[in-house]
C-alpha positions in Angstrom: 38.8 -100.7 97.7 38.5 -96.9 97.6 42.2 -95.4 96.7 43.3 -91.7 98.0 44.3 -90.4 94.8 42.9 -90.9 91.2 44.9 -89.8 88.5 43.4 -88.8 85.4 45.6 -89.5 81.9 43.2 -87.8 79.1 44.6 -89.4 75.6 43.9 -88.0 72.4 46.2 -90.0 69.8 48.9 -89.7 72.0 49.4 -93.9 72.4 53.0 -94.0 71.1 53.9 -92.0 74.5 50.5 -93.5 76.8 53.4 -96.5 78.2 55.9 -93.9 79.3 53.2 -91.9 81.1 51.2 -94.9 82.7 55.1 -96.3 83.8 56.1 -93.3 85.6 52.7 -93.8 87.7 53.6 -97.7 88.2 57.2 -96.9 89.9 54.8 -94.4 92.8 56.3 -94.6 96.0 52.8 -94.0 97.5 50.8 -97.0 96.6 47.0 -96.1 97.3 45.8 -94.7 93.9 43.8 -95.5 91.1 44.8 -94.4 87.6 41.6 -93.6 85.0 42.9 -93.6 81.4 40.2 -91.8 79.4 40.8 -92.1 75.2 39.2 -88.9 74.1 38.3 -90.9 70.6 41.5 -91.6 69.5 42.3 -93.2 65.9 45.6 -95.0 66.9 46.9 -97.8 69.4 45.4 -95.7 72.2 42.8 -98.6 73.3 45.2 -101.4 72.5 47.9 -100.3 75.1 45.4 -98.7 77.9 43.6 -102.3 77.8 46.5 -104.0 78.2 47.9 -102.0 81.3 44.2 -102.5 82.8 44.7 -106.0 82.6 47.9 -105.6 83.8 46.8 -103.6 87.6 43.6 -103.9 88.7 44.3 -100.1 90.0 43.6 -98.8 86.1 40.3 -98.5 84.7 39.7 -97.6 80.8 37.0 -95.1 79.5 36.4 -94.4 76.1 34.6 -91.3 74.2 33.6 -89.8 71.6 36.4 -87.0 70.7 34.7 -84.2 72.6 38.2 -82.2 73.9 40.0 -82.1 77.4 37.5 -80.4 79.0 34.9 -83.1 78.9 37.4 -86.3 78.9 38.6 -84.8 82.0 35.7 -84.3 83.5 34.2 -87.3 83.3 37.1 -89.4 84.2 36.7 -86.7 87.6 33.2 -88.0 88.0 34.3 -91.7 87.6 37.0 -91.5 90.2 36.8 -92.3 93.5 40.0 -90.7 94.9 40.1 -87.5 97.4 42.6 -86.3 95.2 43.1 -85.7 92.4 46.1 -85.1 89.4 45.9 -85.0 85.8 49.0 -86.3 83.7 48.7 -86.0 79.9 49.5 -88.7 78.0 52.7 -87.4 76.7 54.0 -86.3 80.6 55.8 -88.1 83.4 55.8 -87.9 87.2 58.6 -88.5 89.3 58.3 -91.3 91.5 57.6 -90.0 95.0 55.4 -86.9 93.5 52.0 -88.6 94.8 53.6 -89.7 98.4 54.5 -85.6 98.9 51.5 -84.0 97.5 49.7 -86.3 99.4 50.8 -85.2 103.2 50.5 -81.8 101.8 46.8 -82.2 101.8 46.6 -84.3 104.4 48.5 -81.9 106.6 46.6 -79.0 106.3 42.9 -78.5 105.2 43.4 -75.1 103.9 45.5 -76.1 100.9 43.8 -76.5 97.8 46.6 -76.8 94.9 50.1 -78.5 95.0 52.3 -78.1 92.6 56.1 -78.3 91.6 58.6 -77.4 89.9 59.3 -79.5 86.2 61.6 -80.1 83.5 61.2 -80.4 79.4 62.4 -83.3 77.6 62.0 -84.1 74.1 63.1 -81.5 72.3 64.2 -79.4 75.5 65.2 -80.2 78.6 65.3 -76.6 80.8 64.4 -76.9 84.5 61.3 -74.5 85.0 60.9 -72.7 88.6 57.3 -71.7 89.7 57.1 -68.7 91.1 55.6 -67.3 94.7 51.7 -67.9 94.5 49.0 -64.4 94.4 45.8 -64.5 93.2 46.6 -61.7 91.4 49.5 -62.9 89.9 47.5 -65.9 88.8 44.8 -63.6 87.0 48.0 -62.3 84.9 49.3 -65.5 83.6 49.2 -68.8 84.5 51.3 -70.5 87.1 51.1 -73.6 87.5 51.4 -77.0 85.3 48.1 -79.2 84.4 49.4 -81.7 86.4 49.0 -80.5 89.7 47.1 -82.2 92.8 44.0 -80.4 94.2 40.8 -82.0 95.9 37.6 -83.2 94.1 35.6 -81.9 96.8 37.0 -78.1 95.1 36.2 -80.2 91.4 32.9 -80.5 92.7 32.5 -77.2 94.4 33.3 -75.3 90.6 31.4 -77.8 88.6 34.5 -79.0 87.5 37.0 -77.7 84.0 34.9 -75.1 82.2 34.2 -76.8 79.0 33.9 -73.4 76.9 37.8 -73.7 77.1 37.7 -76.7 75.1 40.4 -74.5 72.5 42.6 -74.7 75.3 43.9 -72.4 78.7 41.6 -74.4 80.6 44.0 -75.3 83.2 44.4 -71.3 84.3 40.9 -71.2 84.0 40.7 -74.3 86.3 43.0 -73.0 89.0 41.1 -70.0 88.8 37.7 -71.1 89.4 39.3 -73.3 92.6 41.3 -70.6 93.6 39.2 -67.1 93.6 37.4 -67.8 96.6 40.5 -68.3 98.8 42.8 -71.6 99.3 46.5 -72.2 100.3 48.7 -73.2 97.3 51.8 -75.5 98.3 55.1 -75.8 96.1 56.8 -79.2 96.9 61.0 -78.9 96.7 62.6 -80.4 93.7 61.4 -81.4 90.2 58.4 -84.0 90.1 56.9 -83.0 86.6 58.1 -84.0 83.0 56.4 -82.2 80.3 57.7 -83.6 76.8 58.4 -81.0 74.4 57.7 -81.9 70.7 57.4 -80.3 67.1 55.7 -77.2 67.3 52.9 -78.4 64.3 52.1 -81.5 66.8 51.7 -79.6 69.8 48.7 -78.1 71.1 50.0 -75.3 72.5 51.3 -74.0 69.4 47.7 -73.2 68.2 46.9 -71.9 71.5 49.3 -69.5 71.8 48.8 -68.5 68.3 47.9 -64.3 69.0 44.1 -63.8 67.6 43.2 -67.4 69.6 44.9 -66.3 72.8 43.0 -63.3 73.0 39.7 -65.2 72.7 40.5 -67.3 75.2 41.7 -64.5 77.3 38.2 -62.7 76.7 36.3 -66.4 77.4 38.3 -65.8 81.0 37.3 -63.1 81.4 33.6 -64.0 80.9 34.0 -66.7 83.8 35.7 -64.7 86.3 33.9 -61.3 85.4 33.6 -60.5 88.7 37.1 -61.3 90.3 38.7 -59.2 86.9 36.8 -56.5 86.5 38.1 -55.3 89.7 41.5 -55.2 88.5 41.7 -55.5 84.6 39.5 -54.2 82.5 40.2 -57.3 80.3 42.4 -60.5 81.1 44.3 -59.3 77.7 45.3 -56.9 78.8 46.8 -58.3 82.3 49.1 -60.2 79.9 50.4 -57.7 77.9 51.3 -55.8 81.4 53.7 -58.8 82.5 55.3 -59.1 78.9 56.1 -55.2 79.1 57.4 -55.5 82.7 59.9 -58.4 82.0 60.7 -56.7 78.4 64.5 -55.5 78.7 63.9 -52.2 77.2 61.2 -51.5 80.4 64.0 -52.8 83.0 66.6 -50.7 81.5 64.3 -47.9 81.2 63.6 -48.7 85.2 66.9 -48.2 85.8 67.5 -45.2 84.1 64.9 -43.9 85.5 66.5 -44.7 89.3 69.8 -42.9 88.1 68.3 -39.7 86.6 65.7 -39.5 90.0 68.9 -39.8 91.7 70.9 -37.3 90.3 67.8 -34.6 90.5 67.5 -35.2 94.4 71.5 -34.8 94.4 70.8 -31.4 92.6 67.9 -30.2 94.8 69.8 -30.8 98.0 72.9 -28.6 97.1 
């Protein structure tokens, strides 16, 4: 039978945490989904535990591939799936346990929404509660908003051929939300915390390497190069859009704000007496 929502967990030798994600999907409120674990050529227990858990619930399929990155693993676990809906969970992640019963009647509610998302919270080596904050386009051309594992529709995966596989080095979330989002769309933030995202060493996550300064700004120029047309009428290069929001929430550019206000202040004092 055809399930609403298909979640996508990619795995790349990520099988000591693959139980914890697939468990956090088992205790879903909403029942109607179908869960597509896709092993992105892993060398560890990967296979082992994703076959067991698809003999376990008929609702979870297992793919295997060549290593070949996220971008392809997720995209052809999107083309496999048969849900409206769709949320990727890495491996290492949890949900909470009513996440897919309220993003759900968010997209069934109103036609216009393309992306929910929530609020999460680190564990592992961190466990701060992170806020989103309010949704603009051009806000998301600055810096990323969202997490990866947000619900959006495969008709929109379909409509922008899906994660842009020249990201394979990583951003390819933002460049996702992007893609779904430049043409217009309604982004809904569900109350609460519904999204785990483990934290761990810095030399075993992917991020580190991504965030690593001469790879960021290559990705940042790759983004630009799929979105010329929505940047280049604001930023002359995505970089640079970045290095805007870091000076503006630097504390030497808000004190300098401020002082600014003051002396402004004082000199309108002076011109009126």
């Amino acid at each position: 039978m055809q399930k609403k929502v298909s979640i996508v967990v990619c795995c790349y030798n990520q099988g000591k945490y693959l139980s914890e994600a697939i468990e956090s999907i088992l205790l879903q409120t909403y029942k109607e989904w179908e869960c597509i674990i896709i092993n992105d050529g892993s060398s560890d227990d990967t296979e082992k535990i994703s076959l067991v858990y698809e003999n376990r619930d008929r609702r979870i399929h297992y793919i295997y591939q060549d290593n070949q990155g996220v971008c392809k693993a997720r995209n052809n676990a999107i083309d496999a799936a048969q849900g409206e809906y769709i949320l990727c969970l890495d491996a290492d992640d949890k949900i909470s346990n009513n996440y897919l019963e309220l993003a759900v009647k968010e997209l069934d509610d109103d036609p216009d929404v393309a992306v929910v998302a929530c609020d999460y919270q680190y564990f592992g080596r961190d466990f701060r509660i992170k806020k989103l904050e309010p949704y603009s386009i051009e806000k998301l051309m600055g810096h990323n908003l969202f997490v990866n594992c947000s619900m959006f529709r495969k008709s929109d995966f379909i409509r922008v051929n899906g994660f842009n596989e020249n990201m394979v080095a990583g951003l390819e979330d933002w460049d996702f939300w992007l893609s779904v989002l430049e043409d217009g769309g309604k982004v809904k933030y569900l109350n609460g915390v519904h999204f785990y995202y483990r934290i761990k060493p810095m030399k075993y996550s992917r991020n580190y390497s991504t965030k690593k300064r001469e790879n960021f700004i290559k990705l940042r120029e790759q983004m630009w190069r799929n979105h010329k047309e929505l940047y280049s009428n604001v930023y002359s290069t995505p970089y640079y859009s970045e290095e805007y929001r870091q000076i503006a929430n630097s504390i030497e550019y808000k004190i300098g704000k401020k002082v600014f206000a003051i002396f402004s202040f004082l000199i309108s004092i002076l011109k009126i007496r």
